[in-house]
C-alpha positions as CSV (number, residue, x, y, z in Angstrom):
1,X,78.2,160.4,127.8
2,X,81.8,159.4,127.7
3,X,84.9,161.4,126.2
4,X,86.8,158.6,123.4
5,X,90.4,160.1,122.8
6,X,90.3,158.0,119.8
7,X,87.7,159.3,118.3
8,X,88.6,163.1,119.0
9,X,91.5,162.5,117.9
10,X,90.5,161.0,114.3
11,X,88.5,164.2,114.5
12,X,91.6,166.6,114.7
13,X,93.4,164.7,112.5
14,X,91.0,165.4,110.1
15,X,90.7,168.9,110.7
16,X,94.2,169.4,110.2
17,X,94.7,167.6,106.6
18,X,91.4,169.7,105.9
19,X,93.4,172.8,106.9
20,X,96.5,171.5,105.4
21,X,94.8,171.1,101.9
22,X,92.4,174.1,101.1
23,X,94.1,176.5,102.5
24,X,96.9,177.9,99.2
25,X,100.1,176.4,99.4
26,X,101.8,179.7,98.5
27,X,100.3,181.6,101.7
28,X,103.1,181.8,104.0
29,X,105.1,183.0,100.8
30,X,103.1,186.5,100.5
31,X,105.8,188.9,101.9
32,X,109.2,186.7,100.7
33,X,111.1,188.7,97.8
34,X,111.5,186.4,94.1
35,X,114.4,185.0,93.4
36,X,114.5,186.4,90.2
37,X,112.5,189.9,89.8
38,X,110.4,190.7,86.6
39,X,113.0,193.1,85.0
40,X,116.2,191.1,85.3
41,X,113.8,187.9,84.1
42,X,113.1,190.6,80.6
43,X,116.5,191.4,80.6
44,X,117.5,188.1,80.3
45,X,114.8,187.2,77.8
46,X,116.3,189.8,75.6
47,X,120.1,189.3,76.0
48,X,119.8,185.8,75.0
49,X,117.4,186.8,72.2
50,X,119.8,189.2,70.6
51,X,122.4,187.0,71.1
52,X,120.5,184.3,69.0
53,X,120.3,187.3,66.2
54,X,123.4,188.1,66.5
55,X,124.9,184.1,66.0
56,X,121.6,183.6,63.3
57,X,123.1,186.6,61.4
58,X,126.9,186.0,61.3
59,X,126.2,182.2,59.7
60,X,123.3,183.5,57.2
61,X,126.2,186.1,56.6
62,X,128.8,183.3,55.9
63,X,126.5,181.4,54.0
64,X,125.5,184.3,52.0
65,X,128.9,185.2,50.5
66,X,129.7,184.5,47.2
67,X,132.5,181.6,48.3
68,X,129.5,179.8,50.4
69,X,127.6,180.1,47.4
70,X,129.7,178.4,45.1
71,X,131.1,176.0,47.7
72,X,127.3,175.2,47.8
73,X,126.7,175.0,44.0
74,X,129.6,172.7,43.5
75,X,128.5,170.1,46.3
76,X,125.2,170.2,44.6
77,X,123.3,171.8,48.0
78,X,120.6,174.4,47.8
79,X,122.2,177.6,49.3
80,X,118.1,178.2,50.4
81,X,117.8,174.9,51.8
82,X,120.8,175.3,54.4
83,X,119.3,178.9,55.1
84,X,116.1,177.9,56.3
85,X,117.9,175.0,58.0
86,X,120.1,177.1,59.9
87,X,117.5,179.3,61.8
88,X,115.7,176.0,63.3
89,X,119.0,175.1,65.3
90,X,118.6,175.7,69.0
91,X,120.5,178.6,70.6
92,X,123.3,176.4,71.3
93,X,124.2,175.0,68.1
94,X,123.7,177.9,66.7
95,X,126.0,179.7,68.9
96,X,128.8,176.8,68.2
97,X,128.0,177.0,64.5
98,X,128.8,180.8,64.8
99,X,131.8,180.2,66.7
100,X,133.1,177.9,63.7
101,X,131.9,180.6,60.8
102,X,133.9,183.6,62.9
103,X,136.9,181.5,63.2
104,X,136.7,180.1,59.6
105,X,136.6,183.6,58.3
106,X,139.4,184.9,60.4
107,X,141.7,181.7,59.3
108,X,140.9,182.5,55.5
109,X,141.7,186.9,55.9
110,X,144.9,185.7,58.6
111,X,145.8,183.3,55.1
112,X,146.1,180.1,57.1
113,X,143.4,178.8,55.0
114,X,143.0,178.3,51.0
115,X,139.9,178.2,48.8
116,X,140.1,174.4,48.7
117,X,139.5,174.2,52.2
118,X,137.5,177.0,52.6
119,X,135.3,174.9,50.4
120,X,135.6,171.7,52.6
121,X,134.9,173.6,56.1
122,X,131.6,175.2,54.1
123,X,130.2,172.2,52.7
124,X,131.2,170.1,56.2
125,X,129.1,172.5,57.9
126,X,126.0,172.7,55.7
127,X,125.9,168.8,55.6
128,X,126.5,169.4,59.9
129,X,123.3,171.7,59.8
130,X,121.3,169.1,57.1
131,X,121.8,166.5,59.7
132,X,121.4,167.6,63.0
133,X,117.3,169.1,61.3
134,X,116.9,165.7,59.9
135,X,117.2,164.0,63.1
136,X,114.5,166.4,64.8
């Protein structure tokens, strides 16, 4: 009987890949630390989740008041229609849509804005919001 080098060595090889494959990928991982532990992944969770509230409440606010309504009315939109509309934007339209409803309110009570374009900025933005769901 003779030793073949090639032949162990397809045998090792084979050994090796066998090793390589059933043995769990995430073994040598057991005692490293997560990047990100379980709390500050909740926290996270529910910052950004009160934060969409937050944005989700201040345009329903906006929309809600009686101006908004009659802006609404007079452009021939359904007031429920752009309600509904405006809680299936994502958390960062929403968040720019709020942006625009804070600084749209603070223009009107600082005076740098009338009615009339009060009533332009609210029906710009419901038509915004009636888009962007129609395209999803």
């Amino acid at each position: 009987m003779h030793f073949d080098l090639k032949q162990s060595s397809r045998v090792a090889v084979a050994f090796l890949l066998t090793a390589i494959f059933a043995l769990p990928q995430n073994l040598g991982a057991e005692g490293a630390t997560h990047v990100v532990s379980p709390s500050e992944l909740q926290q996270a969770v529910i910052k950004a989740s009160t934060t969409r509230q937050h944005n989700l409440d201040e345009v329903q606010q906006f929309f809600s008041s009686e101006k908004a309504q009659t802006a609404l009315k007079s452009a021939h939109m359904n007031p429920e229609q752009i309600k509904n509309a405006v809680s299936t934007l994502d958390d960062n339209e929403l968040a720019q849509l709020a942006s625009r409803t804070r600084k749209a309110q603070a223009d009107l009570a600082a005076g740098r804005l009338s009615n009339r374009d009060l009533i332009i900025i609210i029906v710009a933005v419901a038509v915004v919001i009636l888009i962007i769901v129609a395209v999803r």
